[in-house]
C-alpha positions in Angstrom: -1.8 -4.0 5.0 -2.9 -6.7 2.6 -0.9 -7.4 -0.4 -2.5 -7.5 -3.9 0.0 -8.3 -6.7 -3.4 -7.8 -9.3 -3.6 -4.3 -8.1 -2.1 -1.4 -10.4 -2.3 1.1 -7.5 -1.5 1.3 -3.5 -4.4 2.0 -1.7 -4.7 3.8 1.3 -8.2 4.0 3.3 -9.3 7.4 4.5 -9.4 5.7 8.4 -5.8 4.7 8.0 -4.5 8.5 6.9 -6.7 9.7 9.7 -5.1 7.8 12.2 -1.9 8.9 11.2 -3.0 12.4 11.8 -2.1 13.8 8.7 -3.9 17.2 7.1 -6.5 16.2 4.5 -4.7 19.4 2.7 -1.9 16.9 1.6 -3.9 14.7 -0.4 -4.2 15.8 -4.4 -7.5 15.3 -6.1 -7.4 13.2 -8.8 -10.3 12.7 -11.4 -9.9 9.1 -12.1 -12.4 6.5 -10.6 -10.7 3.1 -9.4 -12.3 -0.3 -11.3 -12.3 -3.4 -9.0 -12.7 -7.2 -10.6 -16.2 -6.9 -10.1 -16.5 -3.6 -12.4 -17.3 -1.6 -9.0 -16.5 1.1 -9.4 -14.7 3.7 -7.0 -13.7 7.5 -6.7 -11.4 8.1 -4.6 -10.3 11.2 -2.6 -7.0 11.8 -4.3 -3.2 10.8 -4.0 -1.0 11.3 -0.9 2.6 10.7 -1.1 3.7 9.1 2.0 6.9 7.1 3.4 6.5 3.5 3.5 8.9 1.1 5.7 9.0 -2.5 5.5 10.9 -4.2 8.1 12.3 -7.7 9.9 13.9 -7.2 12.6 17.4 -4.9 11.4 16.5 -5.4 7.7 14.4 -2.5 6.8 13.3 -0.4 3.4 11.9 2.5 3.4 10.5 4.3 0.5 8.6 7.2 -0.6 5.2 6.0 -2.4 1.8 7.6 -3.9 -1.0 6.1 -2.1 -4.3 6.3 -3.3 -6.8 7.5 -0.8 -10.5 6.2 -0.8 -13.3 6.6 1.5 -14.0 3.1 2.2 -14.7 1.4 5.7 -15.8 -2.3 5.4 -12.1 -3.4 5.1 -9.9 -5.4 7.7 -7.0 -3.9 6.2 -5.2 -0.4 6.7 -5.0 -0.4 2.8 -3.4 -2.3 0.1 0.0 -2.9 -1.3 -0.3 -3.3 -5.2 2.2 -3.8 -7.8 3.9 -0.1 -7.9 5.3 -0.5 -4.3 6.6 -4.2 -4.8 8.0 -3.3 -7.8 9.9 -0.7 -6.3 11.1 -2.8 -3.4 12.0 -5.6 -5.8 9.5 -7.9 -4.1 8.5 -11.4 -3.9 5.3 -12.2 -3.0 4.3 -15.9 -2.2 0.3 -16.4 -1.0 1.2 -19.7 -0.1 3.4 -18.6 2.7 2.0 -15.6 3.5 5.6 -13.9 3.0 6.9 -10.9 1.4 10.8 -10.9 0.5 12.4 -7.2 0.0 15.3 -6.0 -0.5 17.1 -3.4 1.4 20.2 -1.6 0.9 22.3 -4.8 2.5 20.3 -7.4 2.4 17.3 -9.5 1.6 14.4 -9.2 4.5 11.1 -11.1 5.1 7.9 -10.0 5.8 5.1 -13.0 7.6 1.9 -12.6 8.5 1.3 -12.8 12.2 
């Protein structure tokens, strides 16, 4: 997953869901086209509500998010976190470092970039 605190939804990419062998019958259509920086513009399959864990080593949060599915294959990424799920786990990205801090329900946890 790549991180993009610009983003104003999580993206999943169609690949990703289908490796994770879940029924297309889960995802709900939505109408609404996604805009990129560029103005590109794409629509995307619909919304699946899936569980997401972040974890470092016995820190770990798990949380139940709505990932927007799109039909998109020239990524390197499985999809993209944007700022709904970092809000939610109270997030701090820093580029820089290539490091997510989280919280969980004990602790603070940290996320690197192999």
């Amino acid at each position: 997953m790549s991180v993009d605190t610009g983003s104003s939804a999580d993206i999943s990419y169609l690949s990703t869901y289908d490796k994770l062998q879940l029924p297309l019958s889960h995802i709900q259509p939505i109408a609404t086209p996604l805009i990129g920086f560029t103005g590109h513009v794409v629509y995307p399959l619909g919304i699946a509500t899936l569980y997401f864990i972040v974890e470092e080593g016995k820190r770990i949060a798990t949380i139940k998010a709505q990932f927007t599915v799109v039909d998109i294959n020239d990524s390197s990424y499985n999809g993209l976190l944007g700022r709904p799920i970092l809000t939610v786990l109270r997030a701090i990205v820093s580029p820089l470092h290539l490091k997510l801090k989280f919280l969980t329900s004990e602790d603070i946890g940290e996320a690197c970039r192999n």
